[in-house]
Biotite code that builds the C-alpha atoms (Angstrom):
import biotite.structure as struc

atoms = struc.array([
    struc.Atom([14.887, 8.632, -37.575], chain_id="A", res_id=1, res_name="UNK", atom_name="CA", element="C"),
    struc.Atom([12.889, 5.619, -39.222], chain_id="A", res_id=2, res_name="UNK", atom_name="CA", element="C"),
    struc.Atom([11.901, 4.414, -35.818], chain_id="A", res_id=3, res_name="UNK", atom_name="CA", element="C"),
    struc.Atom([10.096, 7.711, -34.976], chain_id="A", res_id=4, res_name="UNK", atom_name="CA", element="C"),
    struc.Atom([8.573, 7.854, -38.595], chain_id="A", res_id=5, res_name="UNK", atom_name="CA", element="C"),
    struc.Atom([7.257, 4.298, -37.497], chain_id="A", res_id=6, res_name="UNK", atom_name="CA", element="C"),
    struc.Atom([6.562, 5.913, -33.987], chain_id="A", res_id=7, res_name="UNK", atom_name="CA", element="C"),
    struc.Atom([4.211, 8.557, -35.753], chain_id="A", res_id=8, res_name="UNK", atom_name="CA", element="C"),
    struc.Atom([2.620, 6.428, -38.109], chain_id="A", res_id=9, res_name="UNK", atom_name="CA", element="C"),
    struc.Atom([1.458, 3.877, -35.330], chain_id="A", res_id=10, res_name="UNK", atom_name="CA", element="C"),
    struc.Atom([0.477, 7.180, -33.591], chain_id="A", res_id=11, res_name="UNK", atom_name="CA", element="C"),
    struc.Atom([-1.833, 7.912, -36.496], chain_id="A", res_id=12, res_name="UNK", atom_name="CA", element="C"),
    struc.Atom([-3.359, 4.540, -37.438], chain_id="A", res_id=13, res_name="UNK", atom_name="CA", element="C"),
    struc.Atom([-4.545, 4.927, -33.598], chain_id="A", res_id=14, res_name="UNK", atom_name="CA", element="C"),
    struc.Atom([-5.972, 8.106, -32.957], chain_id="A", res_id=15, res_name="UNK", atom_name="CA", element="C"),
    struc.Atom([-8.939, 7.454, -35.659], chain_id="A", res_id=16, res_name="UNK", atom_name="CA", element="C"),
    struc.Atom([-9.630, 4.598, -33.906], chain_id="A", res_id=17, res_name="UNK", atom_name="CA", element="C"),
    struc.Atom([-9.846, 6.738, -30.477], chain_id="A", res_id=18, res_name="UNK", atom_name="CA", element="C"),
    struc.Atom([-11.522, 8.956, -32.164], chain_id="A", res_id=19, res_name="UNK", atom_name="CA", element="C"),
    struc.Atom([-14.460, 6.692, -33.049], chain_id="A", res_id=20, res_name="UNK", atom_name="CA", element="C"),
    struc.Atom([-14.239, 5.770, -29.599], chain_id="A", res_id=21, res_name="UNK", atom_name="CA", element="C"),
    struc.Atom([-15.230, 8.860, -28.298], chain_id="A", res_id=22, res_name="UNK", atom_name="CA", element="C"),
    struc.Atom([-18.356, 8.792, -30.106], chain_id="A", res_id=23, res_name="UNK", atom_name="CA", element="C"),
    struc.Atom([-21.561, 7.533, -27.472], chain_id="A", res_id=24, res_name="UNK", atom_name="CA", element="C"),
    struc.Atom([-21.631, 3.516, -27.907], chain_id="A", res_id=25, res_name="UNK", atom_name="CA", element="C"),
    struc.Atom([-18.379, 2.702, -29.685], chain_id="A", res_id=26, res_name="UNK", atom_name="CA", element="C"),
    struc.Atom([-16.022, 3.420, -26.617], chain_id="A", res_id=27, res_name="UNK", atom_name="CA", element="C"),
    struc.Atom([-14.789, 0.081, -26.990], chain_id="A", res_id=28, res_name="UNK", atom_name="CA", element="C"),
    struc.Atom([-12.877, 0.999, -30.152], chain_id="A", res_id=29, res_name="UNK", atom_name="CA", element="C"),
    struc.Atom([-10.645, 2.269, -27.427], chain_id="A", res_id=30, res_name="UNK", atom_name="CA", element="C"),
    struc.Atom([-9.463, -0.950, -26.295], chain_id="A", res_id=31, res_name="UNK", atom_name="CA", element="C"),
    struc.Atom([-8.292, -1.461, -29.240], chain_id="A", res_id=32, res_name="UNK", atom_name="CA", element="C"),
    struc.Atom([-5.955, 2.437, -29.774], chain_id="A", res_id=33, res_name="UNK", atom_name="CA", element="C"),
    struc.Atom([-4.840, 1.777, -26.512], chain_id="A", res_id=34, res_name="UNK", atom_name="CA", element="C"),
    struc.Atom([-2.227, -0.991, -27.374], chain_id="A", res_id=35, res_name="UNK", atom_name="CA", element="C"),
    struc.Atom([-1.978, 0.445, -31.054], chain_id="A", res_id=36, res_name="UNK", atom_name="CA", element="C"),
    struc.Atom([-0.316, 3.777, -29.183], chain_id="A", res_id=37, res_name="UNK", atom_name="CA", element="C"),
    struc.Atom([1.733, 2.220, -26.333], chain_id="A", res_id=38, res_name="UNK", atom_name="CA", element="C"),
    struc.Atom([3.844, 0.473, -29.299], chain_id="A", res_id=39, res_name="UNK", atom_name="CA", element="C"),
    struc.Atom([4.114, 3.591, -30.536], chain_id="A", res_id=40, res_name="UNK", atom_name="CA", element="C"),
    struc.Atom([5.093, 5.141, -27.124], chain_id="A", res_id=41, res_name="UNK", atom_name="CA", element="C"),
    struc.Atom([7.513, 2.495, -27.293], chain_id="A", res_id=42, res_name="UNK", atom_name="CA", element="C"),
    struc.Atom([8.866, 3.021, -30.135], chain_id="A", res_id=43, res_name="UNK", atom_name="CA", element="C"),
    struc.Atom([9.184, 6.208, -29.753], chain_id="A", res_id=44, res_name="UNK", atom_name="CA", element="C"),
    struc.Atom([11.187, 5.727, -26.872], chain_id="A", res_id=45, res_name="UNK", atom_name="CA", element="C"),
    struc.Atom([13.941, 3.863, -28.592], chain_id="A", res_id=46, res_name="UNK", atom_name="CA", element="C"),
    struc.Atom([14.194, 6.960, -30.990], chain_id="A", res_id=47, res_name="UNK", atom_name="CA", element="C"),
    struc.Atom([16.434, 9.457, -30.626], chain_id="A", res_id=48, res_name="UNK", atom_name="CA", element="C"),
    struc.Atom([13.609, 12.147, -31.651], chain_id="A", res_id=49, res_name="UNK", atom_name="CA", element="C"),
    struc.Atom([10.246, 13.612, -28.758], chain_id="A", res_id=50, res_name="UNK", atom_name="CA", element="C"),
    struc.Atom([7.932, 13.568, -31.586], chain_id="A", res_id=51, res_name="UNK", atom_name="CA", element="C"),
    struc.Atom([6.392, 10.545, -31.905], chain_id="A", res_id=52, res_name="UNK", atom_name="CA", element="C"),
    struc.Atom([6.998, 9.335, -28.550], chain_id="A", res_id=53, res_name="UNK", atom_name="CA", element="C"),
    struc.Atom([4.756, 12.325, -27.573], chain_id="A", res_id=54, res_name="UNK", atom_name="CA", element="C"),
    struc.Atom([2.197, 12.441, -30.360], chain_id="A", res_id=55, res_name="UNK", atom_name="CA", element="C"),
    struc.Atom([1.478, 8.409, -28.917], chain_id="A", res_id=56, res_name="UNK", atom_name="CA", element="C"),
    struc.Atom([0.993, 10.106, -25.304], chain_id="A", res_id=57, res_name="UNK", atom_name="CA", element="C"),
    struc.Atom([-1.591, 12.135, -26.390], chain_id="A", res_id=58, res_name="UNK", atom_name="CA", element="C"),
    struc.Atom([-3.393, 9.607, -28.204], chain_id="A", res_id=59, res_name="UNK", atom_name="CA", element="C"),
    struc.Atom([-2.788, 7.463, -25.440], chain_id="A", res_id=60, res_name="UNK", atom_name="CA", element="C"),
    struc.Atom([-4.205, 10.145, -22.844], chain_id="A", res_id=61, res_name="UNK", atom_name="CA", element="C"),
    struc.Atom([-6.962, 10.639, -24.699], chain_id="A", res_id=62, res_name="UNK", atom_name="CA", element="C"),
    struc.Atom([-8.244, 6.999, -25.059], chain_id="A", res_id=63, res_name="UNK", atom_name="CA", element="C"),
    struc.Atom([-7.696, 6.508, -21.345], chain_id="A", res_id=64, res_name="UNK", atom_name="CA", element="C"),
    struc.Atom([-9.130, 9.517, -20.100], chain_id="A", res_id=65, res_name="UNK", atom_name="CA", element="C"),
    struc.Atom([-12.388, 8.539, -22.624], chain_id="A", res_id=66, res_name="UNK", atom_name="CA", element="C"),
    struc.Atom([-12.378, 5.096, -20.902], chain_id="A", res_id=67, res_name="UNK", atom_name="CA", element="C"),
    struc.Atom([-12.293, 6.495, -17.637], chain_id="A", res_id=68, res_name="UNK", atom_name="CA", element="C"),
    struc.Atom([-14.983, 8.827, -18.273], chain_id="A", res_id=69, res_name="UNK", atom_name="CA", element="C"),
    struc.Atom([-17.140, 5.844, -19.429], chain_id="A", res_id=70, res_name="UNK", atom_name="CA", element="C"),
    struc.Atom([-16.581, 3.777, -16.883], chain_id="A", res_id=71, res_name="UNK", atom_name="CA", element="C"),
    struc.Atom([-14.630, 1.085, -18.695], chain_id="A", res_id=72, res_name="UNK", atom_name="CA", element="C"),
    struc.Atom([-11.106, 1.496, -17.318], chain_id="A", res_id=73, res_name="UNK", atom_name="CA", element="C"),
    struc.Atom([-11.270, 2.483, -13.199], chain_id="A", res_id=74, res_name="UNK", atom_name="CA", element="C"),
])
């Protein structure tokens, strides 16, 4: 249980940051969510609980799929 709340609270320190990042010109704030949410994916992997783990994959998802659109991540 505490390792999902700290799943879900990694999960939402990084999606503001990949949500800046999806603004024109600060894409590289993604760089940054990226590792933010795989700890989270992580962590949420060693929970018993789908929350978190999944909350992370969508922030993760997003950031990737931004960086891929921008031509930062091929």
């Amino acid at each position: 249980m505490i390792v999902n709340i700290v799943s879900v609270l990694c999960g939402l320190c990084a999606l503001p940051v990949a949500l800046v990042g999806l603004i024109p010109f600060f894409g590289i704030a993604n760089y940054l969510a990226i590792p933010i949410a795989v700890v989270g994916v992580v962590l949420g992997l060693l929970s018993g609980h789908r929350s978190g783990r999944n909350f992370n994959i969508f922030v993760l998802i997003v950031a990737v799929v931004r960086l891929m659109l921008g031509g930062g991540l091929i």
